[in-house]
SERO-4910 file (N, C-alpha, C, O; in steps of 0.05 Angstrom, whole numbers):
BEGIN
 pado doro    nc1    nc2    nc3   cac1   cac2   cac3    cc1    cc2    cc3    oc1    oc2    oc3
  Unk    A   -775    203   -425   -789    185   -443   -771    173   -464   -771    150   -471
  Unk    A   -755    192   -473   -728    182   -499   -706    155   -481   -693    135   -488
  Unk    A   -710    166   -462   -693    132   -442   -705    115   -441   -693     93   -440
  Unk    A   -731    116   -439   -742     87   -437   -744     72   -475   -748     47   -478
  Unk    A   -740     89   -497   -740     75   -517   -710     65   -517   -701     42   -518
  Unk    A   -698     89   -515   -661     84   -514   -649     53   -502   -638     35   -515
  Unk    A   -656     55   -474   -654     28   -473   -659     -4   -487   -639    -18   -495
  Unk    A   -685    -11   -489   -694    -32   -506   -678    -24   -533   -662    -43   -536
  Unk    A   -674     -8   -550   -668     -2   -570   -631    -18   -569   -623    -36   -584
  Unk    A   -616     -4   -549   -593    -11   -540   -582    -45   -547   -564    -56   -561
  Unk    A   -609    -54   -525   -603    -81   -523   -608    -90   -552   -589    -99   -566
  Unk    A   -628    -89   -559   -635   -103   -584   -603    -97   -598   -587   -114   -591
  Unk    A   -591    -78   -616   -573    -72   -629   -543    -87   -609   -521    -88   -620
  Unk    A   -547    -93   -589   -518   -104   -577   -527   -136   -588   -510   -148   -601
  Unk    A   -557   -152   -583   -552   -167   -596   -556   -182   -617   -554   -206   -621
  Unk    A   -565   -156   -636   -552   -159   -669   -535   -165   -665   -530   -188   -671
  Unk    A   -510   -143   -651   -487   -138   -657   -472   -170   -654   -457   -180   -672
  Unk    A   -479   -183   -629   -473   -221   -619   -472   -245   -654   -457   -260   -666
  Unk    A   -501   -233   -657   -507   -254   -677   -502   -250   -704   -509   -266   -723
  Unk    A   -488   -223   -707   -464   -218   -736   -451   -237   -730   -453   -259   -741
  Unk    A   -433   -229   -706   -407   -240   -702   -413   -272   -705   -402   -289   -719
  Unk    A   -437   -274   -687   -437   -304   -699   -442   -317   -718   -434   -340   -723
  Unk    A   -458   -303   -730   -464   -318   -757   -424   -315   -781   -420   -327   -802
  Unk    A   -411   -300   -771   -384   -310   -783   -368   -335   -780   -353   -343   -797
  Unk    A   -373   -347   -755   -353   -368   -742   -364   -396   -761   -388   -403   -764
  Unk    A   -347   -405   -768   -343   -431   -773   -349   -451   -757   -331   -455   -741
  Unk    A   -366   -466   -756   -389   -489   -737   -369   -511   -739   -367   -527   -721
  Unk    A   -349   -514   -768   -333   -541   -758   -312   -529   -740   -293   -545   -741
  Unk    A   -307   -509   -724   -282   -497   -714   -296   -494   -679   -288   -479   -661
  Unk    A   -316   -511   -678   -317   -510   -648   -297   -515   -631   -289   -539   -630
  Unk    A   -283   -493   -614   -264   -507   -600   -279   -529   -575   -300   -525   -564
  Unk    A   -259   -552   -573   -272   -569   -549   -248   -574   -521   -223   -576   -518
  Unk    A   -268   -573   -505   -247   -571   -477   -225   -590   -473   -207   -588   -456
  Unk    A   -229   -612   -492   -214   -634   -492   -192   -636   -504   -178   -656   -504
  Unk    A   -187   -608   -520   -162   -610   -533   -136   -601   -514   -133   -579   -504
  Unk    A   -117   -627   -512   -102   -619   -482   -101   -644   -467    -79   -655   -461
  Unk    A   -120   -652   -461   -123   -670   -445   -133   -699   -448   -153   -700   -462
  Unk    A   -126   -720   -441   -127   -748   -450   -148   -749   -453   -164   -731   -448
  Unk    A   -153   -770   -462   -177   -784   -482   -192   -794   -451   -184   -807   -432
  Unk    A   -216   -782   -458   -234   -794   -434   -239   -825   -436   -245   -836   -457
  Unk    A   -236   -840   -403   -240   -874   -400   -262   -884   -426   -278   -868   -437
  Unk    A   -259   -910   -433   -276   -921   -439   -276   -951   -440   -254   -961   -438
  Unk    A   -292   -964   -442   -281   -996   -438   -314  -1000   -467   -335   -992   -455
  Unk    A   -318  -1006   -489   -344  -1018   -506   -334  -1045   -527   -312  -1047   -537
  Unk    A   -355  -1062   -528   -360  -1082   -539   -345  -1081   -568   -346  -1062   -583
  Unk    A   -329  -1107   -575   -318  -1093   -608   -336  -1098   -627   -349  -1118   -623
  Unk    A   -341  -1081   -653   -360  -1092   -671   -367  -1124   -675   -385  -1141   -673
  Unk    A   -345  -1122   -681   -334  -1159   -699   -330  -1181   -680   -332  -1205   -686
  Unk    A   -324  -1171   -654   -325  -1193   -630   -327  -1185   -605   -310  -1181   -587
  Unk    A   -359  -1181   -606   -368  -1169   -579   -362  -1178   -549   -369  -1164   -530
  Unk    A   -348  -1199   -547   -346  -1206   -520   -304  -1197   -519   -287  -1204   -503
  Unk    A   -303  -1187   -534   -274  -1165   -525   -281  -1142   -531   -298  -1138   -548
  Unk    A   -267  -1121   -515   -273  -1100   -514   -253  -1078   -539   -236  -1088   -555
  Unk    A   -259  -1049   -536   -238  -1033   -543   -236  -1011   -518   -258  -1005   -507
  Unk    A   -220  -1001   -511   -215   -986   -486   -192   -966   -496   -179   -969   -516
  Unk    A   -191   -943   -475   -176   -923   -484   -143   -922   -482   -126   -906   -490
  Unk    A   -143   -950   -466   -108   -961   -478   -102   -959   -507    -81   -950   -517
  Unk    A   -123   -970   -521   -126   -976   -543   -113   -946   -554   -107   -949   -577
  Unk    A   -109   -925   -547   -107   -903   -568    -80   -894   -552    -71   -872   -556
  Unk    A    -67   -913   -531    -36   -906   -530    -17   -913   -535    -18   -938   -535
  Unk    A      8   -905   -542     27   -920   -555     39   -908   -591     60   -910   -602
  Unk    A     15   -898   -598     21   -891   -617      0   -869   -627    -19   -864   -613
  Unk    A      2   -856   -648    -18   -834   -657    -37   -846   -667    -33   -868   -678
  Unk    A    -60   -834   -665    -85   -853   -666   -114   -838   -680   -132   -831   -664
  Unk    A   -117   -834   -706   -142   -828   -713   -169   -836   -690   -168   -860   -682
  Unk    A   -188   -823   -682   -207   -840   -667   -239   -815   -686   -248   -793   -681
  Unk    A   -245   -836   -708   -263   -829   -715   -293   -839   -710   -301   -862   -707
  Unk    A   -312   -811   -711   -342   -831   -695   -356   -832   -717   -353   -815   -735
  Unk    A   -376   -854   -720   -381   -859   -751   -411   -875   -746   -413   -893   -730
  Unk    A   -431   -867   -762   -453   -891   -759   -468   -892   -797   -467   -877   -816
  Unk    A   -480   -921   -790   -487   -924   -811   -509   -909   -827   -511   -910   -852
  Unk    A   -525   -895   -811   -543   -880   -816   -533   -850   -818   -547   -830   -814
  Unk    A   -509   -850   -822   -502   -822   -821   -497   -815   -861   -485   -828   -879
  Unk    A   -505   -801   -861   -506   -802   -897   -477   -787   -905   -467   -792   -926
  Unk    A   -460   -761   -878   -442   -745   -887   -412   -766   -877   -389   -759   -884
  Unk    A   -415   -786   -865   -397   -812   -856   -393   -826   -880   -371   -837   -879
  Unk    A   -410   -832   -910   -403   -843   -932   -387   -816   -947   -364   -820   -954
  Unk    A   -397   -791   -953   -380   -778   -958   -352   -778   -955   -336   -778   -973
  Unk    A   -347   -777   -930   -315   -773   -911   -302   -809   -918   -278   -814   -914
  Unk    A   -317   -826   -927   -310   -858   -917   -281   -859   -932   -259   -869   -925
  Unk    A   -289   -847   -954   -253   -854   -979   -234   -842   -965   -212   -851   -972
  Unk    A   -233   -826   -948   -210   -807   -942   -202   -825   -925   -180   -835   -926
  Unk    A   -224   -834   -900   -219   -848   -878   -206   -870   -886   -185   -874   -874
  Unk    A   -214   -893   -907   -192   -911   -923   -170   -899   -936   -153   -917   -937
  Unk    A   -160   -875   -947   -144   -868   -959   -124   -868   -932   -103   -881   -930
  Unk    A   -135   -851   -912   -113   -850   -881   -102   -872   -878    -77   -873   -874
  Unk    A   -120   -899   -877   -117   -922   -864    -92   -932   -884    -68   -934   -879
  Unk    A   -103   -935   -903    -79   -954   -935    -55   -925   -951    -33   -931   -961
  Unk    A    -62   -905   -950    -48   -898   -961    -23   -878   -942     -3   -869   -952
  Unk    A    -30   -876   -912    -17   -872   -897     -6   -880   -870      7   -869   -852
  Unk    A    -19   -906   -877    -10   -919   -845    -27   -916   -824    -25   -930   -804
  Unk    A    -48   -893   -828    -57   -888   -802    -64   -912   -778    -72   -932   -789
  Unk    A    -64   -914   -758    -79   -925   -743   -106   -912   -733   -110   -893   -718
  Unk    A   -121   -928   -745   -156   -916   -738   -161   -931   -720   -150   -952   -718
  Unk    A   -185   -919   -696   -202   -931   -683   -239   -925   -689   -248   -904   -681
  Unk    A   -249   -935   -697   -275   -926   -710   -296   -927   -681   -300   -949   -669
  Unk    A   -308   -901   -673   -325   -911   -659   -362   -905   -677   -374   -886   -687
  Unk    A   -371   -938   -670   -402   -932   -685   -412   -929   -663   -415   -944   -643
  Unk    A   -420   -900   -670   -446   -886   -650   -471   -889   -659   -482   -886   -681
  Unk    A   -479   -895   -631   -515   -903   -632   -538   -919   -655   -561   -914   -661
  Unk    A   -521   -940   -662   -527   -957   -677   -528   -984   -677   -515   -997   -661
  Unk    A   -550   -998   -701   -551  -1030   -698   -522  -1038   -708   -506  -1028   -723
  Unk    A   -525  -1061   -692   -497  -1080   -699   -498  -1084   -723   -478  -1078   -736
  Unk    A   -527  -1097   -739   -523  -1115   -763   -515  -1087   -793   -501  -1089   -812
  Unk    A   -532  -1066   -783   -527  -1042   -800   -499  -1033   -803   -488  -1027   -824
  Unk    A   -487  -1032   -777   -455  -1024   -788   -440  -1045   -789   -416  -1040   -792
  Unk    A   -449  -1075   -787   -437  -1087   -798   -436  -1092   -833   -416  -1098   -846
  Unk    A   -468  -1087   -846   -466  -1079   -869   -446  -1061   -882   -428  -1064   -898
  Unk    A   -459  -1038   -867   -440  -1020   -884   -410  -1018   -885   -398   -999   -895
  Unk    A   -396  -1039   -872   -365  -1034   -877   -367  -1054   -892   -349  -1054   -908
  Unk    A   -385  -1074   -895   -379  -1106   -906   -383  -1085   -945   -370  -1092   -964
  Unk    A   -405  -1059   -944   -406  -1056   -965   -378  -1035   -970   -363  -1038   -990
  Unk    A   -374  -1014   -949   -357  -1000   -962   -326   -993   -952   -311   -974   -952
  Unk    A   -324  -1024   -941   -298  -1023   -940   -291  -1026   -901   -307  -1011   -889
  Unk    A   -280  -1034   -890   -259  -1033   -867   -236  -1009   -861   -218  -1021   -849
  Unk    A   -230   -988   -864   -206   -979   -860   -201   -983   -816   -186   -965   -808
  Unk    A   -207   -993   -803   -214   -982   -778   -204  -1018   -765   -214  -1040   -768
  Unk    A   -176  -1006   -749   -160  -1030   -733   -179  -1039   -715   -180  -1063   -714
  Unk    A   -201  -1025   -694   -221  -1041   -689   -237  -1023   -689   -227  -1004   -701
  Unk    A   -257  -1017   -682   -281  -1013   -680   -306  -1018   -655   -320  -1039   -654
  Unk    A   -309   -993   -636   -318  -1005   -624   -345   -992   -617   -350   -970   -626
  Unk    A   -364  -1007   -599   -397  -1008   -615   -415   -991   -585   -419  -1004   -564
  Unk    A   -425   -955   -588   -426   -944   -575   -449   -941   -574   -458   -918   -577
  Unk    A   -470   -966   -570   -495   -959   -567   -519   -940   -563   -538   -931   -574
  Unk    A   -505   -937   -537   -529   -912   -521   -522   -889   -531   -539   -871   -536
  Unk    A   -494   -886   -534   -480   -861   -546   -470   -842   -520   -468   -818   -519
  Unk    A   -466   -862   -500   -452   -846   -467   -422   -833   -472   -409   -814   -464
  Unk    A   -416   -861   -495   -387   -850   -495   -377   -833   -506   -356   -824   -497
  Unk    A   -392   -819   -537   -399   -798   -550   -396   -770   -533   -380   -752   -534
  Unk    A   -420   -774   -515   -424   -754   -497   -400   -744   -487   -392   -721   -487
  Unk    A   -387   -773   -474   -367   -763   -462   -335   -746   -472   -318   -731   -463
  Unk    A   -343   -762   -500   -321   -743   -523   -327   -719   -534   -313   -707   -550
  Unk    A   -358   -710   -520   -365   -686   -537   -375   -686   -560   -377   -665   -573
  Unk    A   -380   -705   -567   -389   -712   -593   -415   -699   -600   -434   -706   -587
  Unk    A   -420   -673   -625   -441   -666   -621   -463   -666   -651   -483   -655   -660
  Unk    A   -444   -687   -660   -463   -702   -688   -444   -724   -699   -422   -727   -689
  Unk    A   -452   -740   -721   -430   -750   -734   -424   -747   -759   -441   -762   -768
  Unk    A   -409   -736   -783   -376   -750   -763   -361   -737   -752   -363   -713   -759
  Unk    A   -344   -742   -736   -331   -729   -716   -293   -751   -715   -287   -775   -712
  Unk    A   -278   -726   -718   -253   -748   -721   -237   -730   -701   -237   -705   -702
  Unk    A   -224   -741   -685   -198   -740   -668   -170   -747   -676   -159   -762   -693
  Unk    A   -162   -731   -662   -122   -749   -676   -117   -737   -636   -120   -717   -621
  Unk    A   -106   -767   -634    -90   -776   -605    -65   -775   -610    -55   -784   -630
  Unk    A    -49   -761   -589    -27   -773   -595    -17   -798   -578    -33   -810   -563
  Unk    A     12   -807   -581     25   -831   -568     19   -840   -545     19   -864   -539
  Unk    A     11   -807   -520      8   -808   -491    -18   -809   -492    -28   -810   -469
  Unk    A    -35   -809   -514    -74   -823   -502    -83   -789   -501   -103   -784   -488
  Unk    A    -72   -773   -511    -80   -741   -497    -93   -727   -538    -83   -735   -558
  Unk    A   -112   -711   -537   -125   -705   -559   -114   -680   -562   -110   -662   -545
  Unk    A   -109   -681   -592    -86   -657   -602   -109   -644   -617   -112   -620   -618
  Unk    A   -125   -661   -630   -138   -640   -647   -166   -661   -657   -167   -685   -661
  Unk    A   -194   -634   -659   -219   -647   -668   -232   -633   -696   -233   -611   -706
  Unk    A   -240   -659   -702   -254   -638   -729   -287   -653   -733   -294   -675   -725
  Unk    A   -299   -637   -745   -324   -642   -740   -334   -643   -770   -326   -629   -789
  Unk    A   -350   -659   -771   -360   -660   -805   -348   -677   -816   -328   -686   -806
  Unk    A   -357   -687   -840   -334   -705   -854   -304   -692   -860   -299   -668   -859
  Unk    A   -289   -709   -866   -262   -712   -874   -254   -700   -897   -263   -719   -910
  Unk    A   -243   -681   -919   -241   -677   -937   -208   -675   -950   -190   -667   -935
  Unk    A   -204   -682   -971   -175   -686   -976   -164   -665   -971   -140   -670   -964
  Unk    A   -171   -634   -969   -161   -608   -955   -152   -613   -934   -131   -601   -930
  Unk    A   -159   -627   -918   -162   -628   -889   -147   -640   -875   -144   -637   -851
  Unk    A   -133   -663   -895   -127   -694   -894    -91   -674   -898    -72   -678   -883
  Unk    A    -93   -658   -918    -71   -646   -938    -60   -629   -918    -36   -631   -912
  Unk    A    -85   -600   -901    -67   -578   -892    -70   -588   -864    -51   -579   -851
  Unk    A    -84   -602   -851    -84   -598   -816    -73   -629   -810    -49   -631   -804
  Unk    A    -92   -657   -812    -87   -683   -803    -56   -684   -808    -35   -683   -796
  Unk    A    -66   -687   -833    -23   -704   -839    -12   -688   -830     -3   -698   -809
  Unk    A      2   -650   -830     23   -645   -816     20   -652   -785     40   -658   -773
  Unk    A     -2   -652   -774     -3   -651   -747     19   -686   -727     34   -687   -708
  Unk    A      4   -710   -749     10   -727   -748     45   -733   -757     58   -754   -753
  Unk    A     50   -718   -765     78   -726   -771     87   -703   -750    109   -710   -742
  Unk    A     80   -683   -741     91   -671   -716     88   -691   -693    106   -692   -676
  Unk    A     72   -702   -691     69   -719   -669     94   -738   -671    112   -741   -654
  Unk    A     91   -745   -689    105   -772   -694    138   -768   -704    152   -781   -719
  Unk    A    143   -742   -690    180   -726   -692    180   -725   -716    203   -728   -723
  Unk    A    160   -719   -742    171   -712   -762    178   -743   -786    185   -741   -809
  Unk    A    176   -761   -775    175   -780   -782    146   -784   -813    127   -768   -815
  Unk    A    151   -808   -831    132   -808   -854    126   -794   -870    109   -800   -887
***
């Protein structure tokens, strides 16, 4: 009779034991399968001149912020200064992708808070999201030269972030260079 409580009792306490552990992990520290491996295809419409595209050439050649950003995202104005600070105060090369949004809305909101983003390209359905793993916004990438994703971060941008992980990573990329 003491085994049949023992049991249920067991399980229950193994998964407490799961959802300690998880309730410690850090939600922006999802690892993603994609770190390693090139930047998944894409060919989408550009904000500013929809009948050219942006495609995932677009993020070779050189190191490449690829941040996902929509106008309705409230923690995307948070992160937005840093994302201009990258652009003007370090050179970065950004690619902005707007997920799942109207054209005329994110065309507002850069017209109100600024451009930092070499193009920008316009991810309607949000397939291509998917395909980056994208599992809210914002969501920022750093590519390196060969189109292959070194590192993801999830949530907005914060000058910590910009200070201990992006910039050294990017100047490793880039031989130490800037």
């Amino acid at each position: 009779m003491k085994a049949r409580f023992l049991i249920p009792v067991g399980i229950v306490a193994a998964l407490l034991v799961v959802l300690a552990v998880g309730l410690t992990l850090n939600p922006r520290e999802v690892p993603s399968p994609l770190i390693g491996k090139a930047a998944p295809p894409f060919a989408l419409p550009r904000l500013y001149q929809p009948d050219q595209l942006v495609t995932d050439a677009s993020l070779k050649g050189r190191v490449t912020l690829f941040n996902v950003w929509a106008s309705w995202c409230v923690a995307c104005r948070e992160e937005h200064a840093q994302i201009e600070r990258l652009a003007k105060e370090f050179g970065m090369y950004i690619i902005g992708l707007n997920y799942k949004d109207e054209t005329q809305d994110a065309l507002g909101w850069l017209s109100h808070f600024g451009n930092p983003y070499s193009a920008v390209a316009v991810d309607a359905d949000g397939r291509v999201g998917i395909d980056w793993g994208v599992y809210g916004v914002p969501e920022t990438f750093v590519i390196d030269s060969a189109g292959v994703i070194r590192y993801k971060h999830i949530g907005p941008v914060k000058a910590a972030d910009i200070e201990n992980r992006i910039l050294p990573l990017v100047r490793e990329l880039e031989g130490g260079q800037g």
